[in-house]
Backbone as a chain_set.jsonl record, in Angstrom:
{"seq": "XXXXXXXXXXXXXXXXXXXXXXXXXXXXXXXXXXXXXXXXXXXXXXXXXXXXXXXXXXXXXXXXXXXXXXXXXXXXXXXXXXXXXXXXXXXXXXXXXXXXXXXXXXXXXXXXX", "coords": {"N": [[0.533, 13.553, 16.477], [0.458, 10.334, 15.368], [2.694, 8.224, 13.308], [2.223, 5.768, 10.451], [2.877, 3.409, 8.219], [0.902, 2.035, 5.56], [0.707, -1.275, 3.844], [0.2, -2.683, 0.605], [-1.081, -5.731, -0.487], [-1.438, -7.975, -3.012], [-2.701, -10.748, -4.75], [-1.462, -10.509, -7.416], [1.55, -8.541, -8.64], [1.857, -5.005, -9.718], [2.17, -4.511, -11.797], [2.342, -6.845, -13.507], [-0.647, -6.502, -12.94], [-1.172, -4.609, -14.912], [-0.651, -5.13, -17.735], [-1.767, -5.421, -20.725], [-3.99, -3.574, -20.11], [-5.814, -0.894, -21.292], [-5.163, 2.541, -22.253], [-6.584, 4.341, -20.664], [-8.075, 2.577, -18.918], [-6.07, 2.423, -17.414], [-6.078, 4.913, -16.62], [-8.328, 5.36, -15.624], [-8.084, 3.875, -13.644], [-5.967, 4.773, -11.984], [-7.706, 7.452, -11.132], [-9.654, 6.64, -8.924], [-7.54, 6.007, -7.104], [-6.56, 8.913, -6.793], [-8.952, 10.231, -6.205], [-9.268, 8.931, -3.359], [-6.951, 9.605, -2.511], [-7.109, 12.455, -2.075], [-9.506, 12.675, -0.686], [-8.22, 12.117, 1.895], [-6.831, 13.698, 2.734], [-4.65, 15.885, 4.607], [-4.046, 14.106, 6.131], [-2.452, 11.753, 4.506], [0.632, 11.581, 3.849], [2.317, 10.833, 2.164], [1.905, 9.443, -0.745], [3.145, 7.089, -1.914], [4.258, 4.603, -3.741], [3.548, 1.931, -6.352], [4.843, -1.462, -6.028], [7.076, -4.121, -6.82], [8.933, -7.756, -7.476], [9.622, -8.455, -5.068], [12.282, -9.203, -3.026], [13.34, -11.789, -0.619], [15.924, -12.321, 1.999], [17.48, -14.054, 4.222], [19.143, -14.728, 6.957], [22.048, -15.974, 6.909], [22.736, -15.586, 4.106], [20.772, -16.6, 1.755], [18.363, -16.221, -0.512], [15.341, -15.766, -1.628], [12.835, -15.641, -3.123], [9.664, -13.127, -2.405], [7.522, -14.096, -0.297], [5.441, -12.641, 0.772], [3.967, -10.459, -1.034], [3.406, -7.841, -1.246], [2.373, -5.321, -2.504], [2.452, -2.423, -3.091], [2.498, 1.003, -1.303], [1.942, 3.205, 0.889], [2.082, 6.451, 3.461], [0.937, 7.563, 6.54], [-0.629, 9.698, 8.485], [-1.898, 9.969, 11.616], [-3.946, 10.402, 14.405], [-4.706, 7.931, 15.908], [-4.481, 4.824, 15.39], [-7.303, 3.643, 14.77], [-8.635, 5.76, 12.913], [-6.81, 6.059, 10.707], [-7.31, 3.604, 9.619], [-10.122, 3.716, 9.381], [-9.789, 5.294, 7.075], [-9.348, 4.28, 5.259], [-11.209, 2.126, 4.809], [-12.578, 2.076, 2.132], [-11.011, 1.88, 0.086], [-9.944, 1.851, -3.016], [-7.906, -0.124, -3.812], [-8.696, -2.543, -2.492], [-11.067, -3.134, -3.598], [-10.316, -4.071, -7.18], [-9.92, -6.723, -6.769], [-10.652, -9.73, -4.816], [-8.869, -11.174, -3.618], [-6.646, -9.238, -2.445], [-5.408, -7.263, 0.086], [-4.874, -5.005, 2.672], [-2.543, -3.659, 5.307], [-1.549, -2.005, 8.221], [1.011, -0.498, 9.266], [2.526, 0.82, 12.419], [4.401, 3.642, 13.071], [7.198, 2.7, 14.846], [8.646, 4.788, 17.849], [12.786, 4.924, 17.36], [15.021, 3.178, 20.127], [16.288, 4.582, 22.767], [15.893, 7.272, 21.464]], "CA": [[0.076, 12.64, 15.437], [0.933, 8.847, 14.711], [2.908, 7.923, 11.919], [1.873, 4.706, 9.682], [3.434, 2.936, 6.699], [0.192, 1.274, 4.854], [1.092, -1.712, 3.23], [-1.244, -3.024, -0.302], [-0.619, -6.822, -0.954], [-2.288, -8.634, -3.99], [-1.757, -11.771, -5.684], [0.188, -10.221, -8.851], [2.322, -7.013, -8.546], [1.084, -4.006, -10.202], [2.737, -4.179, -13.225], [1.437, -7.704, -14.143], [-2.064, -6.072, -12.923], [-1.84, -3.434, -15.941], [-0.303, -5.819, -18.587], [-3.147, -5.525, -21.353], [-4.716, -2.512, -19.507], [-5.721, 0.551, -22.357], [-4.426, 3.891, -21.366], [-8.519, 4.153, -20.524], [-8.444, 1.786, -17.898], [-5.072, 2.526, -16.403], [-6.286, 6.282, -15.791], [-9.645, 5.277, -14.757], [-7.68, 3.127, -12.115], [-5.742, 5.968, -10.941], [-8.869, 8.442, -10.583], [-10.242, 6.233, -8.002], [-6.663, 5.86, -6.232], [-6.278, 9.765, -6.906], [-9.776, 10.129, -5.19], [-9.165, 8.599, -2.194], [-5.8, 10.29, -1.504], [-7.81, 13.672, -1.921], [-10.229, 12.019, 0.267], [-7.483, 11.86, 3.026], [-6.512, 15.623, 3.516], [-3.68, 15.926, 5.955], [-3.787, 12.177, 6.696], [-1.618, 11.177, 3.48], [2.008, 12.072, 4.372], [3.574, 9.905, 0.954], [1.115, 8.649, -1.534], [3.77, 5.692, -1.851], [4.492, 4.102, -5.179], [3.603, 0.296, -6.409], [5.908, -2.019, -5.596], [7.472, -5.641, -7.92], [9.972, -8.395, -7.298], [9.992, -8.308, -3.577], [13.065, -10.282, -2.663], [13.506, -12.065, 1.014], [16.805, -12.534, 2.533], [17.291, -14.461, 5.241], [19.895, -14.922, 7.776], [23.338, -16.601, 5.704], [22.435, -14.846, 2.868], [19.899, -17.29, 1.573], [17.466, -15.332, -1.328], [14.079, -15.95, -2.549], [11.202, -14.434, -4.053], [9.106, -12.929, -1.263], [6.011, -14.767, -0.151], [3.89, -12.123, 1.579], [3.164, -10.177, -1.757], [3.413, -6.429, -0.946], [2.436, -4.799, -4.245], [2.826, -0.964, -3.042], [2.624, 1.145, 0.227], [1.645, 5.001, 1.23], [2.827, 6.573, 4.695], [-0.394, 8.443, 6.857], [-0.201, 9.994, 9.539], [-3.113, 10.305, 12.523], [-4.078, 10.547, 15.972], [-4.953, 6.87, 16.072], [-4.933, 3.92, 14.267], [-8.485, 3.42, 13.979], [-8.615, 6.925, 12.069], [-6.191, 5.655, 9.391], [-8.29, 2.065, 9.171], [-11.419, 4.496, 9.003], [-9.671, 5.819, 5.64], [-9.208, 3.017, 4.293], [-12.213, 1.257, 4.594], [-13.183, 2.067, 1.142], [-10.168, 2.011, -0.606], [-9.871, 1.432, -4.358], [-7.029, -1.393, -3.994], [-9.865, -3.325, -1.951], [-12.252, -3.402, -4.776], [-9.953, -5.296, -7.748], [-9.242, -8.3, -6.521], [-10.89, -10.423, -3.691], [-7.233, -11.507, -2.244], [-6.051, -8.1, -2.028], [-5.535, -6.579, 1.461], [-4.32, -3.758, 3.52], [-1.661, -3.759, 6.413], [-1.082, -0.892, 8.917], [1.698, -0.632, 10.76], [2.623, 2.204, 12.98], [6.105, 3.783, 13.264], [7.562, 3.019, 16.768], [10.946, 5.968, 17.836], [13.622, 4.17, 17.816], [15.48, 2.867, 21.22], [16.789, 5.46, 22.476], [15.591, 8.274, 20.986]], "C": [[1.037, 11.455, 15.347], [1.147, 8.631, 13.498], [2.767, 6.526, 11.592], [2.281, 4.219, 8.401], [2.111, 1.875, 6.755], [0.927, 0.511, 3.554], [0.024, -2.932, 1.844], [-0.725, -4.475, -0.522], [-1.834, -7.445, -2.04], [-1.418, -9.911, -4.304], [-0.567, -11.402, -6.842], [0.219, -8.713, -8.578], [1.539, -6.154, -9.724], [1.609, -3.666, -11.781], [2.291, -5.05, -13.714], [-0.354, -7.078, -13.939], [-2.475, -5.16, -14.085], [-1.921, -3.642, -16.955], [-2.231, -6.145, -18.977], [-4.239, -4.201, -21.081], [-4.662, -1.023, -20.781], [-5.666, 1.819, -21.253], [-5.558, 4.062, -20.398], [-8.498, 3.78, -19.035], [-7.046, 1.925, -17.043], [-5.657, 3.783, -15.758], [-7.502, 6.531, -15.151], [-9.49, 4.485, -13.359], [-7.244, 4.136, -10.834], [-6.621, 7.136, -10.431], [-8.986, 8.176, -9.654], [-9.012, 6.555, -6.621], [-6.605, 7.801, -5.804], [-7.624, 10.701, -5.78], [-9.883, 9.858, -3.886], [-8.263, 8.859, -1.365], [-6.231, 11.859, -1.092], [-8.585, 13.361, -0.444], [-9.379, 12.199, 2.209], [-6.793, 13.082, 3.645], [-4.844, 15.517, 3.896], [-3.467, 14.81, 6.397], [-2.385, 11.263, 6.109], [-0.605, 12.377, 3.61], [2.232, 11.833, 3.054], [2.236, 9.186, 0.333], [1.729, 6.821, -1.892], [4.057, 5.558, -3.726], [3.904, 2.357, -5.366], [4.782, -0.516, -6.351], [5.953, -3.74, -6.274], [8.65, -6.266, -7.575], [10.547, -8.131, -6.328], [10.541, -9.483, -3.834], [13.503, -10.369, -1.027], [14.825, -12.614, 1.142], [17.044, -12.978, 4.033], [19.089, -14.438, 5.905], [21.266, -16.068, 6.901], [23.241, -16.279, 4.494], [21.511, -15.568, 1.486], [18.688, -16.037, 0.842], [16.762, -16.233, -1.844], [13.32, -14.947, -2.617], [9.917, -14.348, -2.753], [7.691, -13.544, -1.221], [5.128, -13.706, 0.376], [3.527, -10.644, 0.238], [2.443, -8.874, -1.722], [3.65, -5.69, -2.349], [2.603, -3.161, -4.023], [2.576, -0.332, -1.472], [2.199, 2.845, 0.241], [2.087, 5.183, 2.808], [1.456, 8.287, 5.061], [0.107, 9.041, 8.065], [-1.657, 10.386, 10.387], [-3.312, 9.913, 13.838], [-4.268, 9.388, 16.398], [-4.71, 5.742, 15.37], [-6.485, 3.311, 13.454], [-8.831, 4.61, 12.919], [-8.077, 6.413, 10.71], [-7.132, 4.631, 9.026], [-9.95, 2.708, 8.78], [-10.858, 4.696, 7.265], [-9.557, 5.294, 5.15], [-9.953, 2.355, 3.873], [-12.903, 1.269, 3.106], [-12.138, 2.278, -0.082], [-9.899, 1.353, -2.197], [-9.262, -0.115, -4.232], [-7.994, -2.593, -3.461], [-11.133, -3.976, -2.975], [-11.98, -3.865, -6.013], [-9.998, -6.109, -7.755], [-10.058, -8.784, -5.363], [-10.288, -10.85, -2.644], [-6.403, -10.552, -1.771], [-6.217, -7.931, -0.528], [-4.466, -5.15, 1.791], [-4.236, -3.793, 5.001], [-1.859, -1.93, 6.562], [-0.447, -0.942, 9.649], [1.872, 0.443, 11.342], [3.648, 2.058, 13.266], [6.011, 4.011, 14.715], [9.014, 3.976, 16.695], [11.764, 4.139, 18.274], [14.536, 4.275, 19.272], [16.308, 3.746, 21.431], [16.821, 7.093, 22.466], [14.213, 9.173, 21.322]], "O": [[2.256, 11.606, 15.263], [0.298, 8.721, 12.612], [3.213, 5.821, 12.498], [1.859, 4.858, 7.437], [2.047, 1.024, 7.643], [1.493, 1.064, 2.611], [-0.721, -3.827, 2.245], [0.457, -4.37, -0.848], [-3.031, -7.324, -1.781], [-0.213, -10.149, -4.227], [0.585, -11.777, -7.059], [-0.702, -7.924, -8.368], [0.73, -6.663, -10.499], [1.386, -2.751, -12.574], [1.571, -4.685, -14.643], [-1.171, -7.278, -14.838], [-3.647, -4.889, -14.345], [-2.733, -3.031, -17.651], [-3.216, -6.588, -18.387], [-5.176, -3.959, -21.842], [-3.666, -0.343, -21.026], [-5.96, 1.983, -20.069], [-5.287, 3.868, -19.213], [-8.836, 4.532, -18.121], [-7.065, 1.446, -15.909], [-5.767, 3.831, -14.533], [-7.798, 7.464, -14.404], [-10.25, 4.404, -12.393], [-7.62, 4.336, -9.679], [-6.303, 7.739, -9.406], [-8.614, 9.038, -8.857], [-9.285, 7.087, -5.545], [-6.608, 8.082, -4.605], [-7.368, 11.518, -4.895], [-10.626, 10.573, -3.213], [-8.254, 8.672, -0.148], [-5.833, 12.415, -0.068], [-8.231, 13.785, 0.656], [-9.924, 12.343, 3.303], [-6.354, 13.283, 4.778], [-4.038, 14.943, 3.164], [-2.521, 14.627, 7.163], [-1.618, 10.51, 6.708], [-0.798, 13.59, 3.535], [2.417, 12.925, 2.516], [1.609, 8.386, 1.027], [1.087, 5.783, -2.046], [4.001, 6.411, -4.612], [3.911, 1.649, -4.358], [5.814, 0.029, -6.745], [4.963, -4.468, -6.202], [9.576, -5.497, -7.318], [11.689, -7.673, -6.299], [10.066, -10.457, -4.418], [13.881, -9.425, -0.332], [15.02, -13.522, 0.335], [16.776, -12.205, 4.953], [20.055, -14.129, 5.207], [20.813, -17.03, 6.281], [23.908, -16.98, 3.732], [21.598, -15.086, 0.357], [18.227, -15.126, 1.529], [17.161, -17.258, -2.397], [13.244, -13.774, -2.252], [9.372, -15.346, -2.281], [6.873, -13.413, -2.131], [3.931, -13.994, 0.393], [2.774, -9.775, 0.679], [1.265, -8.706, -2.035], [4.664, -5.53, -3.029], [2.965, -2.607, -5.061], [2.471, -1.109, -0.523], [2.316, 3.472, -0.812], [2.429, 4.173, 3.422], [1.191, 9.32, 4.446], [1.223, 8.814, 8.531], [-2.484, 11.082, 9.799], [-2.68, 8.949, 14.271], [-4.03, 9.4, 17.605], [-4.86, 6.087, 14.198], [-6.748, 2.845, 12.346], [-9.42, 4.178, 11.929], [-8.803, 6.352, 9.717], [-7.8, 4.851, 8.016], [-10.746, 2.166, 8.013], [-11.535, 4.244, 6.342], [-9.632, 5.704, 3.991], [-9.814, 1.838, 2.764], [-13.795, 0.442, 2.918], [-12.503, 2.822, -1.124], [-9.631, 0.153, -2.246], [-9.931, -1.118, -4.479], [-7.982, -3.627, -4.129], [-11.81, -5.004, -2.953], [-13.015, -4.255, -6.555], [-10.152, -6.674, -8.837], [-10.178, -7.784, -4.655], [-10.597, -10.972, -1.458], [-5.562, -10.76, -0.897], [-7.166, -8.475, 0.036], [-3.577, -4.594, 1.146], [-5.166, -3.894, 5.802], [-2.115, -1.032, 5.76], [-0.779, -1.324, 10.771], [1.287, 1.356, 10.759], [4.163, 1.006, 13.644], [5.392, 4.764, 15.466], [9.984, 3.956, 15.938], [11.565, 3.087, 18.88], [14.804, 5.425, 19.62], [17.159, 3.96, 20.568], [17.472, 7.887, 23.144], [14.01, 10.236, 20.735]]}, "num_chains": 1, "name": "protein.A"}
């Protein structure tokens, strides 16, 4: 099996996304998310956590506020990558927002090893 860090990006982090949100509608958010990790069996290694105040560091130690907008992440694991992109295809985080998306990368061994 292939391991995968899925990565969720939205316009606003997940904490501005809840700001105003009744308990109601936060736990009717997580059903869906809670659904779709069920959904995934053996696939979902790390459900992940949401993720706020991504900061980019560059080369001389140069800091800003990250532009690419990685609001949380889970870690899958499967025989392919189209398998994981199969599980996804219907994924809650997809259905908020219009600018939302979903990255897959796949863990390469390190050099070496």
């Amino acid at each position: 099996m292939k391991k995968f860090i899925v990565l969720y990006a939205a316009p606003i982090d997940a904490m501005q996304q809840m700001d105003g949100s009744t308990s109601e509608e936060k736990e009717e958010g997580m059903k869906a998310w809670m659904e779709w990790a069920a959904s995934c069996g053996g696939n979902l290694v790390d459900m992940g956590n949401p993720l706020a105040n991504g900061t980019r560091i560059v080369p001389g130690g140069g800091i800003a506020e990250s532009e690419t907008k990685v609001t949380g992440f889970s870690v899958m694991q499967a025989a392919s990558r189209e398998e994981v992109i199969t599980l996804l295809k219907d994924h809650p985080h997809l259905a908020w927002n219009p600018d939302c998306a979903i990255e897959v990368h796949e863990y390469l061994p390190l050099p070496g090893n």
